[in-house]
Structures are given as C-alpha cells and as structure tokens.
C-alpha positions in Angstrom: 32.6 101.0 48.4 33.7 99.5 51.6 32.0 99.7 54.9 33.2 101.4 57.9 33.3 98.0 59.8 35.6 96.4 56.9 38.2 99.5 57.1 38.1 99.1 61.1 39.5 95.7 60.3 42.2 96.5 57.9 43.4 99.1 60.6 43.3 96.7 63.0 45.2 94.4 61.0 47.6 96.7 59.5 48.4 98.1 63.7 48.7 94.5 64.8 51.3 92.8 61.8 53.7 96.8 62.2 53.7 95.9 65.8 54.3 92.0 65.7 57.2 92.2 63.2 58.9 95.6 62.9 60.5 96.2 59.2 63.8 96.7 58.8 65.4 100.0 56.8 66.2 100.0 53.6 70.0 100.2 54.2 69.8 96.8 56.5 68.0 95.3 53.4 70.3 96.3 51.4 73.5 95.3 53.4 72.1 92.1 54.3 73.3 89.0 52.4 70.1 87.3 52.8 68.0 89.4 50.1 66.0 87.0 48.4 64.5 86.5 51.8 63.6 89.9 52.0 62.2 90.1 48.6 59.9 87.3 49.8 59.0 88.8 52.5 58.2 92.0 50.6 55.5 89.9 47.8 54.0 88.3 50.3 53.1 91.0 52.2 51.8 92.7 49.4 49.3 90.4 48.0 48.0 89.9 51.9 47.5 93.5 51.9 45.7 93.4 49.0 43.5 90.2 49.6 42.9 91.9 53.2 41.7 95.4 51.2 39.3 93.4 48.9 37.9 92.0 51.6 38.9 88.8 50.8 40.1 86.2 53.6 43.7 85.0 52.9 44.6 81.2 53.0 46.5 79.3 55.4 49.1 79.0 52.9 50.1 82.4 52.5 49.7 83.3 56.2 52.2 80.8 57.3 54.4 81.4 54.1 54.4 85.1 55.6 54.8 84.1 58.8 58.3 82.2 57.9 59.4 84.7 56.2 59.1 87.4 58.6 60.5 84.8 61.6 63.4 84.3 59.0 64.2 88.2 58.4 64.1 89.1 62.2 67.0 86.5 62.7 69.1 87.5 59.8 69.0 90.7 61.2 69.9 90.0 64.7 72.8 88.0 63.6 76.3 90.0 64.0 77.8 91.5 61.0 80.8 89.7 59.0 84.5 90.6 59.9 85.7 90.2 56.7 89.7 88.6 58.0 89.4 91.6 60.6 90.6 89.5 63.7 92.8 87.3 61.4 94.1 90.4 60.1 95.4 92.1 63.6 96.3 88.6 65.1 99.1 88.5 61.7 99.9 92.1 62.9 100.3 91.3 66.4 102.5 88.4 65.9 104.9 89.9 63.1 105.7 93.4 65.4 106.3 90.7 68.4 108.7 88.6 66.1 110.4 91.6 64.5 110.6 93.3 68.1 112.6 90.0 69.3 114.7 89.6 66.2 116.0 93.5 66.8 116.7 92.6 70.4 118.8 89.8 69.6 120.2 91.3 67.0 121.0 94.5 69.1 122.5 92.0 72.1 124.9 90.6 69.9 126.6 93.6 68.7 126.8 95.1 71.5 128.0 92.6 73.3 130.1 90.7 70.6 132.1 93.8 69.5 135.6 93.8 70.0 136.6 96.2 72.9 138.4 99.5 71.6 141.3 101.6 72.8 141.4 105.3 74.1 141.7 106.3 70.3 138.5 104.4 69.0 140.4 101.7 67.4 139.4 98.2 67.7 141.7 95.6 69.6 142.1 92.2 68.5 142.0 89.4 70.3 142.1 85.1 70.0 138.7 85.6 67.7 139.5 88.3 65.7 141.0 85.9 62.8 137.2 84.0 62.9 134.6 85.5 60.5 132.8 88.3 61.8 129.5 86.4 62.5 131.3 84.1 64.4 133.4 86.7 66.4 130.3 88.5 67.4 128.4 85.3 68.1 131.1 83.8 70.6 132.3 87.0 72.2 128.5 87.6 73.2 128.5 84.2 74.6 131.7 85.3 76.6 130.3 88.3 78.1 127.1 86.3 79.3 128.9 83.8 80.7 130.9 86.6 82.7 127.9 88.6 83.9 126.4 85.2 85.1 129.7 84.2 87.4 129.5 88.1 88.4 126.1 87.2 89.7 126.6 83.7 91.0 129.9 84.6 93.1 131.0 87.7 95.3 131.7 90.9 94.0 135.2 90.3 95.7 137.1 87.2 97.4 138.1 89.1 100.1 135.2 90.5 102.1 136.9 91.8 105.1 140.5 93.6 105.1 143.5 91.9 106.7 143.8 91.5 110.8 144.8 94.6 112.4 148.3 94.3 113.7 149.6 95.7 117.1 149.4 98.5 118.7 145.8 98.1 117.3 143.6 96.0 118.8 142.2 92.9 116.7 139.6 91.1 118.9 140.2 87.1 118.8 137.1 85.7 117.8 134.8 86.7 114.7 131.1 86.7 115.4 129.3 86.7 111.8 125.3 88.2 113.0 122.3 87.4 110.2 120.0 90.6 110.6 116.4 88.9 109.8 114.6 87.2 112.4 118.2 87.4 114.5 117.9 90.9 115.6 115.1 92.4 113.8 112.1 91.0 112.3 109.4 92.4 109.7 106.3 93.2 111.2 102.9 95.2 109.6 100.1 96.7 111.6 97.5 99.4 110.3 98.7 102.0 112.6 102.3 101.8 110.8 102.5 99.4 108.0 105.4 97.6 107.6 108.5 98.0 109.6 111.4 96.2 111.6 110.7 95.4 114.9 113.9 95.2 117.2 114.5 91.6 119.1 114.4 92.5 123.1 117.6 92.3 124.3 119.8 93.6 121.2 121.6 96.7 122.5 122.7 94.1 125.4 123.4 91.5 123.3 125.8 93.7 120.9 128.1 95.2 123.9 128.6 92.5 125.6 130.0 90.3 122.1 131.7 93.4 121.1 134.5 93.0 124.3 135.7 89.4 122.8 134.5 89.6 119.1 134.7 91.1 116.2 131.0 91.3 115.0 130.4 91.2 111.2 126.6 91.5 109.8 126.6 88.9 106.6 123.1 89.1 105.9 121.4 88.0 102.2 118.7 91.3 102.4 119.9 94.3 99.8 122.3 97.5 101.0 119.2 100.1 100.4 117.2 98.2 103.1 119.8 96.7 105.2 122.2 99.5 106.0 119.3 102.3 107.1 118.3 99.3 109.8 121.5 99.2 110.8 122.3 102.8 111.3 119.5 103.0 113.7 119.7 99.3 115.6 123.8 100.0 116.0 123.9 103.8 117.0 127.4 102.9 119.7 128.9 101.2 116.5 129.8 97.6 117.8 129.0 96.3 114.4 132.4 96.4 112.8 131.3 95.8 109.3 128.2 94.7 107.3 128.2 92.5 104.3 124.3 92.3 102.2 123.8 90.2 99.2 126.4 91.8 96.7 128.4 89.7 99.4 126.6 86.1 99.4 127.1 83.2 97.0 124.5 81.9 94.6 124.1 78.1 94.7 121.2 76.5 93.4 119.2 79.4 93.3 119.9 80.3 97.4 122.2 83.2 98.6 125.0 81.2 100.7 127.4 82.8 102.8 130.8 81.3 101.7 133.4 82.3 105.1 136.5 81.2 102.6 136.2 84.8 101.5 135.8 86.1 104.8 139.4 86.5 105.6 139.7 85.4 108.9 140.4 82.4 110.3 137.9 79.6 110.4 138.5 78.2 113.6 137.8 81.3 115.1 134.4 81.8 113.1 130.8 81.7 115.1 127.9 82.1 112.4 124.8 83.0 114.2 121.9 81.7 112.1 118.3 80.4 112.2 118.7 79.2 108.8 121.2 75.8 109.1 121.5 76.0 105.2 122.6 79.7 105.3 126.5 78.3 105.6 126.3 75.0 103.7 129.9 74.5 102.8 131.2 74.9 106.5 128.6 73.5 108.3 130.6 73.4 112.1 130.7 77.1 112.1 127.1 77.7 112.8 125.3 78.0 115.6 121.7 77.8 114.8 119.3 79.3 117.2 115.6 79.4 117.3 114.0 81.9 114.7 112.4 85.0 116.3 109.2 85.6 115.0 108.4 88.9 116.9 107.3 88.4 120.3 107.9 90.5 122.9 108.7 87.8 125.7 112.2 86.2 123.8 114.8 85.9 126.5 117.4 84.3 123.8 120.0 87.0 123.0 120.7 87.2 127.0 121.4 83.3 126.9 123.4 83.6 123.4 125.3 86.1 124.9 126.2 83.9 128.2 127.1 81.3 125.6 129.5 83.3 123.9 131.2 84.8 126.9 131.7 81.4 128.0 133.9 80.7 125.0 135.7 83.8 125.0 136.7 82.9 128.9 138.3 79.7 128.2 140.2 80.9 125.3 138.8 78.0 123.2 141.4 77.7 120.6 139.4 76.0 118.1 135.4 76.7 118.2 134.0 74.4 115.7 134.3 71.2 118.4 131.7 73.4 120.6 129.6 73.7 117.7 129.5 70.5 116.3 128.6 68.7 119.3 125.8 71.7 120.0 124.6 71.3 116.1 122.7 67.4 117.3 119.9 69.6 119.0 117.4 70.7 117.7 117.6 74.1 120.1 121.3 74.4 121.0 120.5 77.1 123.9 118.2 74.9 125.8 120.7 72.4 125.6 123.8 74.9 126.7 120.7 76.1 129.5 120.4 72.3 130.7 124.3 71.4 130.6 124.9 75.0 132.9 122.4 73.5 135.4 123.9 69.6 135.5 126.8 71.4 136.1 125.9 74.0 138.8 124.5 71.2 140.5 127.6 69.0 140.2 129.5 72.3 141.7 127.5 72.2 144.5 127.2 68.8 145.7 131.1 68.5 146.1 131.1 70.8 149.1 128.4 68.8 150.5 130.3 65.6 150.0 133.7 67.2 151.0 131.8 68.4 154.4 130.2 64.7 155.0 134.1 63.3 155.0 
C-alpha cells in the first residue's frame, strides 16, 4: 500500500502536467487530421501515469517523447481550420455574376440602341442598314447613336445661342460684352459661420449699369444652369444682364469647355470677352480681354477701371475692337497698362498749355 507522501506526489504531478498542457476535447481529436499524433500522446501519457503510480521514476526517454508530443498537439490545435475551396469557391462566384452582369449590359445597350426607330403605329422603319443581317444592323446602328450622343456632348446644344439683332424702333445696343461669372463677378468662398457661398466682387452693381448704356451684356460662363442662374437672379436684380449662356452652351475641346463666339450670333468685331482664363476663347483669341483673377478680397478696385476701359471704347465709336485688344493682349495685366497709357496721356494734355503759354 502506498504512503501518504508517495500519493502527495502523484497529486502534485497529476496538478502540474493538467495545468502545463491542457487536453483537448474529444471532438477536436476527432476533427483534427493529425490523429496519430494524438494517439501518441494518449500511450504515452498512460504508461507515465502508471510508472508514476507504481512509484516508479520514468526515463528520460519517455519524458521527452511526451514532452514532443504534447508541444506537437498544442500546435496542431492552434493552427486554423481548412477551407476546403471556400475562398476559391466565392472568388469563381464573384467573377461569373460580374461577367454575366457586363455581358447583359452590353447586350441590353445594343438593342436598345441598335433597333430600328418605329412609326406612330409600332411598325418598324427601314433604313440604309435594314438590308444587312440583323446582328450587323443592331451592331452599327448602336455605333451611330454613340457617336451622336458624343457630338451632342462635345458641341452646343444649338448653333445659334443668341436670337437675331433687334431691328428699329427697338433698341439694339452696338457693342456685345460677353461676362465669365467665376472669379469675374463672384467668387466661391467657405467660412464656418456659413459654409460655402458666392461672394460678390466690390464694385459689381457699378460695374453692370454703367456697361449696360453701350453694351449688350451676355453671361457665357462654363458653371451648370442649377447653380449659375440662382447667382444670377440675386447679383442682377435691375436686369442689365440681357442673357446667360452655362455649359449646355460651351464647346468641348480636349477635355476643356470653350466658348466658341461663331455661334454667338453677333458680330465679331463688335465682341469684348471678359476673362481671367486666356484659353477660355481659344479659337478667337483678339476678342478677349483678360483681366487679373479675383480671388476674394475686399480691396479690388478693377471693375471701376474695366468699366472706364469700356466706356472709352464705346465713346469713340471704335468700329472694329479686336485692334484694341490685340495690342492690350502683350501685358501681362492689360488694366495697369490702359491705367499707365491714361496717365502718359493726361500728362501729354497738360503740358501743351504750358508750352502754348511759354510761346
């Protein structure tokens, strides 16, 4: 019979190798692939309970035999369970709805846009492709109406953006002054107290009676009608802005919204542009006038000089404006120049009385 001393130690060592190396279920062992492992594990912890009950001291052998075997289970256990083709699985999935999902579009774009048009009776017209097979007809008549929708884009929605010169007893002013609305007599500003919002330029409600005696003024601007015509309404309440043209208006070229003046319907040598942007009117480059972008602050003195400028035009009954404008498109900030030609000139005025008085 054993002593209470020998089943202290069996205790002890029975406390210390649950506690070192916790066993795994049943279920685990059975799930897990590597079994013969845990069969191992299993005899050799037997027989060093045994040898430990008989009071027998175990061999280095078997400890470290145990010892492997129980490192060995604790990492096949930690080790994440198989996916069995799960992720290859929903990847094939994923890719075969995407692929069908494009083949229905295309296949969906080219009836609807290859079918022949149809009559108020439902019957189908024929055209130069109806005598092509039916793949083909659908094929190239889609091509067609992409082509179309991409001119549509690229080019005005109409080649004649204002209506035809009024004729007397109504009054046609003789110039045309074509006004861009961004950073010319608003600009987009954003504080925390409002967010964002249009500030007005100082100097526009000035600026827009004084053109409107000698000009008509036309706002081509490349912004969209749902935000351009709401700033309009409230920076134009006398209504000296005779008409407003947004983007539906502008040309695309390479990817830029240009303002082409041949649709404008007036007459070119009567055109002012006022722009900060010189490749806003690429195609007639002597009818811009390109002042200094205003970038919002409050000390800008420019639309009271622009305004002088374009007075001074309208006084001498300039027949042709594009010879001012060319020689004021060389500088890099035309109204300093037209400020530093008016004081040359004022001082020219006044030294011929002084001469005249000498004689």
């Amino acid at each position: 019979m054993l002593s209470w001393e020998t089943w202290l130690r069996v205790v002890q060592q029975l406390v210390s190798t649950r506690a070192g190396y916790p066993r795994p279920c049943r279920r685990l062992l059975r799930c897990n692939p590597s079994y013969n492992e845990c069969s191992r594990f299993s005899t050799f912890e037997s027989s060093y309970r045994r040898e430990i009950c008989s009071g027998a001291k175990p061999n280095n052998t078997q400890r470290s035999m145990c010892d492997k075997s129980r490192k060995s289970l604790v990492k096949s256990t930690d080790s994440p369970k198989l996916s069995f083709g799960g992720k290859r699985t929903r990847r094939f999935l994923g890719y075969t709805v995407f692929l069908g999902s494009l083949c229905s579009i295309v296949l969906w774009a080219i009836y609807e846009l290859g079918k022949p048009e149809q009559d108020q009776f439902g019957r189908s017209i024929e055209d130069e492709l109806s005598s092509l097979p039916v793949l083909q007809q659908y094929v190239q008549r889609m091509w067609h109406s992409l082509h179309y929708y991409q001119k549509m884009l690229e080019e005005p929605t109409t080649t004649k953006l204002l209506p035809d010169v009024l004729c007397a007893p109504y009054i046609q002013p003789p110039y045309t002054l074509v006004l861009e609305m961004r950073d010319i007599l608003v600009h987009p500003d954003w504080t925390y107290q409002t967010g964002w919002r249009f500030k007005k330029r100082p100097g526009v409600d000035h600026f827009l009676r004084q053109c409107s005696k000698h000009f008509e003024i036309v706002v081509y601007t490349a912004e969209q009608g749902m935000t351009a015509f709401p700033i309009l309404d409230a920076l134009d309440p006398n209504g000296y802005i005779c008409y407003r043209l947004v983007r539906g208006a502008t040309q695309l070229l390479d990817g830029q919204h240009i303002k082409n003046l041949n649709h404008l319907n007036r007459n070119l040598r009567r055109v002012i542009v006022i722009d900060w942007n010189r490749c806003a009117v690429p195609l007639h480059p002597d009818n811009i006038f390109a002042i200094t972008r205003w970038v919002g602050n409050d000390d800008d003195v420019q639309l009271f000089d622009l305004a002088a400028f374009l007075g001074l035009i309208a006084d001498h009954k300039m027949d042709d404006v594009r010879e001012v404008l060319h020689y004021y498109r060389q500088f890099e900030d035309p109204i300093e120049q037209f400020k530093e030609n008016q004081r040359k000139l004022l001082e020219m005025k006044q030294e011929k009385p002084d001469s005249r008085s000498l004689k």
